[in-house]
C-alpha positions as CSV (number, residue, x, y, z in Angstrom):
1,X,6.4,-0.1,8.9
2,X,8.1,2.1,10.5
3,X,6.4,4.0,13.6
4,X,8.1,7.1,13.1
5,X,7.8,7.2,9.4
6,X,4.2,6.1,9.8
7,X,3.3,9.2,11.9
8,X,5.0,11.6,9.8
9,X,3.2,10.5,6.4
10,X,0.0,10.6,8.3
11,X,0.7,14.6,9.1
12,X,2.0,15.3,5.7
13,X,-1.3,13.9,4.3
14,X,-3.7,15.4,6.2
15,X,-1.8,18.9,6.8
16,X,-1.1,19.1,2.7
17,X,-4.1,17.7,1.4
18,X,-6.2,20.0,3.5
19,X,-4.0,23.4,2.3
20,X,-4.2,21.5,-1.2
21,X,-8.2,21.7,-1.1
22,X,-8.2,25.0,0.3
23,X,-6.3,26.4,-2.1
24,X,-8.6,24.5,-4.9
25,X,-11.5,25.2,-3.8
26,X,-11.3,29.5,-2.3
27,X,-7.6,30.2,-2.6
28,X,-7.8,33.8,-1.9
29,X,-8.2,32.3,1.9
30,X,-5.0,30.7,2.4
31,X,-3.1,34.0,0.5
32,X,-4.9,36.2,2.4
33,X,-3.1,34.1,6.1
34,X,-0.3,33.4,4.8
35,X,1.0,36.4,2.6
36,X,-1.6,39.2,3.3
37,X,-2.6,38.9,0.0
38,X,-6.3,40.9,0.2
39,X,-6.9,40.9,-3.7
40,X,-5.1,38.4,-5.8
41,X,-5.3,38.9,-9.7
42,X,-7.1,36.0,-11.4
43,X,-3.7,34.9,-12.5
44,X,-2.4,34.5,-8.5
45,X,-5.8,32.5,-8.1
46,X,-5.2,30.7,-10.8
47,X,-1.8,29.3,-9.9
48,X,-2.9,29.1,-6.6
49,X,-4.9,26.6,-7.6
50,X,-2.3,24.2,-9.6
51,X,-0.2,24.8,-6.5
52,X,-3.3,23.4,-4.5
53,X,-3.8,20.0,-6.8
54,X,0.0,19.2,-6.1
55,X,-0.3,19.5,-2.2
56,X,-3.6,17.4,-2.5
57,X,-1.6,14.7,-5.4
58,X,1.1,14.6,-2.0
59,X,-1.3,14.0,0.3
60,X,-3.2,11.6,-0.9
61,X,0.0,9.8,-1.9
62,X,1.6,10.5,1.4
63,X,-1.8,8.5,2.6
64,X,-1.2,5.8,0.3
65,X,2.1,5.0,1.6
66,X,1.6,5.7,5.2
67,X,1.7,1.8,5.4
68,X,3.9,0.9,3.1
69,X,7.2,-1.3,3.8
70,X,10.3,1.1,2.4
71,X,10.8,0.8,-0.9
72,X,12.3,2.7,-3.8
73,X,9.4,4.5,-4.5
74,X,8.6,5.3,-0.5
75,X,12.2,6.1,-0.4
76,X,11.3,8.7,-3.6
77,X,8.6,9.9,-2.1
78,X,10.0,11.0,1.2
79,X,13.0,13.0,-0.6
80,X,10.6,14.6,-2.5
81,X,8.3,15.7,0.6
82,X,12.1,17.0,2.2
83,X,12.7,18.9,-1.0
84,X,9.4,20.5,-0.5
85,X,9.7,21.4,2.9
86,X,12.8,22.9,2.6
87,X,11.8,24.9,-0.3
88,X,8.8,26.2,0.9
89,X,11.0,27.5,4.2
90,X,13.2,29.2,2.4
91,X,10.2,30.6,0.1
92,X,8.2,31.6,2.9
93,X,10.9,33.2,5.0
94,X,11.4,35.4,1.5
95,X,8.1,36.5,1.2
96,X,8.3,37.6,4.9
97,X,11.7,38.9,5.3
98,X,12.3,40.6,1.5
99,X,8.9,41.0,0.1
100,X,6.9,42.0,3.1
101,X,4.3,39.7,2.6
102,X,3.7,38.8,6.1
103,X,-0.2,37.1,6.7
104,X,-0.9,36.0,10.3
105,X,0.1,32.5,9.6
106,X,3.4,33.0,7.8
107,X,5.9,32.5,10.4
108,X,3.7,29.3,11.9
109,X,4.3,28.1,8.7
110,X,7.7,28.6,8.2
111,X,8.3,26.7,11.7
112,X,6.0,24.1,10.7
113,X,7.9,23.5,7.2
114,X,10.9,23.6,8.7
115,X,10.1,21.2,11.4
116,X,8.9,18.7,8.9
117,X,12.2,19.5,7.0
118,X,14.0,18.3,9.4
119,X,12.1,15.3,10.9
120,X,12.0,14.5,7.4
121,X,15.4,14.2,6.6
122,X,16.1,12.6,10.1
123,X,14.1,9.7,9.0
124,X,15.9,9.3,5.8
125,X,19.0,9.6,7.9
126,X,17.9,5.8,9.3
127,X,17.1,4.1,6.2
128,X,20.6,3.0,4.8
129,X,20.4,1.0,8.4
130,X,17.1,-0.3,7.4
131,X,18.3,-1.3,4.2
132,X,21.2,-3.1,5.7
133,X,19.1,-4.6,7.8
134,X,16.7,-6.1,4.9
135,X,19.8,-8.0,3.4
């Protein structure tokens, strides 16, 4: 396994899956740091929570395949946590910049997404070499 790989999924897991059961188990938390949010509707709490069970479904598998030799589904994986972190910049950098929505924590976490954006896709920058290699 890669070192550098290894590393990263272990901060994607524990990072995400912690934010996941936050926002699970007392979401109005998490809006209240990130997006000032003092009084979220029971719909926003609600959705909150879905968006909580997918951070905790990526890490937990980000866990799982933190030893994993690359493979398609590693390979799969790993776009889909860049596709995340890039979305979730841009989304957060929204909600601060357009919508006003600024919670103590909303710029850490648009440096922290966007850090893992682009350590991500650095790491899938190597793989066609790793694959070359596996031939």
């Amino acid at each position: 396994m890669h070192a550098k790989r290894k590393l990263f999924l272990i901060v994607v897991a524990s990072v995400e899956a912690s934010i996941g059961i936050a926002l699970l188990v007392l979401p109005s938390v998490p809006l209240a740091l990130l997006l000032s949010l003092e009084s979220a509707t029971v719909e926003t709490l609600f959705v909150s929570r879905i968006a909580g069970a997918a951070l905790l479904a990526m890490g937990i598998a980000s866990w799982i395949a933190r030893t994993d030799e690359l493979n398609p589904p590693l390979f799969g994986l790993l776009i889909g946590i860049l596709i995340y972190n890039v979305a979730a910049s841009i989304l957060f950098v929204y909600a601060g910049a357009i919508l006003k929505m600024t919670g103590h924590l909303l710029w850490p976490a648009v440096a922290f997404h966007a850090s893992l954006a682009v350590w991500g896709g650095l790491l899938l920058r190597v793989i066609p070499g790793e694959l070359g290699r596996k031939r």
